[in-house]
C-alpha positions as CSV (number, residue, x, y, z in Angstrom):
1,X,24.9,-13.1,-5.9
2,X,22.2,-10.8,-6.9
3,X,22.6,-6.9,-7.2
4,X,20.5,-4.1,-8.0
5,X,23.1,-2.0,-10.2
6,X,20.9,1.1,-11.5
7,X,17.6,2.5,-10.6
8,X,16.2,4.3,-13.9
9,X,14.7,7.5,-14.6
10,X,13.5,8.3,-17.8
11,X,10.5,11.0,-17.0
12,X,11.5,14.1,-19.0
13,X,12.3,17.3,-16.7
14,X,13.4,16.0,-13.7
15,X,16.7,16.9,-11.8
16,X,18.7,13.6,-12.9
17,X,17.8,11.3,-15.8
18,X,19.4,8.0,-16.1
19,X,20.7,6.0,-12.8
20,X,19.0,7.6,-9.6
21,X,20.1,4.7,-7.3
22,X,20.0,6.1,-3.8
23,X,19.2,9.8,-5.1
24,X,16.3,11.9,-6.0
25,X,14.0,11.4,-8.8
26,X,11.2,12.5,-10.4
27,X,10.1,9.1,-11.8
28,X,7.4,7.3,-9.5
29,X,7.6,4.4,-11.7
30,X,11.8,3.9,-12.4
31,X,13.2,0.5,-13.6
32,X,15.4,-1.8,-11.4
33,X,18.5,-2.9,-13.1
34,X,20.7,-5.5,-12.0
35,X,22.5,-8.9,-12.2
36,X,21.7,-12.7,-10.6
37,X,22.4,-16.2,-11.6
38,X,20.7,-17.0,-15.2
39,X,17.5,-18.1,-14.5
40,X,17.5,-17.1,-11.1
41,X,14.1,-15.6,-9.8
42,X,14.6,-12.0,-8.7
43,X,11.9,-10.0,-6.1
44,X,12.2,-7.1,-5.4
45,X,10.6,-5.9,-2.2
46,X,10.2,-2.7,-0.4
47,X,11.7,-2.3,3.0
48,X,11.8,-0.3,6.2
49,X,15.1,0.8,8.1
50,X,13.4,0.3,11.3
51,X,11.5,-3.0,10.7
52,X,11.7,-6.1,9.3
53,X,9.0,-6.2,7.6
54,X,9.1,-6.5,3.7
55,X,6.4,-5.7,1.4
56,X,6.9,-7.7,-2.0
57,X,6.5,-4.7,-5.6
58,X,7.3,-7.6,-8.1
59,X,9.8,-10.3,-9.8
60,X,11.2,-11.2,-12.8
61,X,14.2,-13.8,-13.9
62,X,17.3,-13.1,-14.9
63,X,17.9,-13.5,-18.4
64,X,21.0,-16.0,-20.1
65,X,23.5,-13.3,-19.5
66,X,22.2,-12.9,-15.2
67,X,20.9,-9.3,-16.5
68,X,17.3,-8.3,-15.0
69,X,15.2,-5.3,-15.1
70,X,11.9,-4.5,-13.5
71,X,9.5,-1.5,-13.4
72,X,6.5,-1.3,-11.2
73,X,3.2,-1.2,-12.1
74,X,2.1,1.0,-9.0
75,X,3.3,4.0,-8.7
76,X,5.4,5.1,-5.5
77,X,4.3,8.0,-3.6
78,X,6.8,10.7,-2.7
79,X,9.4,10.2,0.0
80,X,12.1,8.3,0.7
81,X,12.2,4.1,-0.6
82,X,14.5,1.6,0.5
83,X,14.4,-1.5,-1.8
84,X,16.3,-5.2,-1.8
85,X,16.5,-7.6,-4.1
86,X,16.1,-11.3,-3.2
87,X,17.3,-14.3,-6.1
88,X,16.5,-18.0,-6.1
89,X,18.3,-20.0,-8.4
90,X,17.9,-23.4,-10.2
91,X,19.8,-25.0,-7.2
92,X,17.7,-23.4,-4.9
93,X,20.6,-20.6,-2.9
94,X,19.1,-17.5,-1.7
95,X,21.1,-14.2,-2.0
96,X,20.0,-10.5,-0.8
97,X,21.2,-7.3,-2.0
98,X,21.8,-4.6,0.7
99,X,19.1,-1.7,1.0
100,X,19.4,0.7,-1.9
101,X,17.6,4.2,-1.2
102,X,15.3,6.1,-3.9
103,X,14.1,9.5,-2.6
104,X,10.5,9.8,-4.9
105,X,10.1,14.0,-5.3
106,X,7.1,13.8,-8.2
107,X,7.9,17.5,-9.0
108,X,11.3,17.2,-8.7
């Protein structure tokens, strides 16, 4: 079962640095933090509360312990962010994390 446990900030000044998940922060480029199956391939994709639709920010694989952390490479604009993980391990099973919220406040 994949999960997204924290949602980084480390940009000096803001109101909160350190886990942001579903909160405000100043960071337009925070690291994902979570847990899968070792070896498991982790996406992380951007979605939309009143869509389906799914737009793909990156992946990474979980390490030998299931740990995984990714930071984007494009920054977010400000506003509010809803994000999932997806995992596919070795065997092939899918898992999906529920919508986590980032609200992305540059001056913040």
């Amino acid at each position: 079962q994949v999960t997204i446990d924290e949602i980084y900030d480390d940009v000096d000044g803001g109101v909160v640095n350190g886990d942001v998940k579903n909160g405000l922060t100043n960071d337009n480029l925070p690291t994902f933090k979570g847990s899968a199956a070792a070896g498991a391939t982790v996406e992380i994709y951007e979605s939309f509360l009143t869509t389906t639709e799914k737009t793909l920010v990156g992946k990474t694989v979980a390490d030998a312990n299931g740990k995984w952390s990714f930071t984007p490479t494009e920054a977010m604009g400000d506003g509010l962010h809803y994000f999932e993980a997806h995992a596919t391990d070795s065997a092939g099973n899918k898992s999906i994390t529920p919508k986590v919220e980032l609200d992305v406040d540059a001056t913040a």
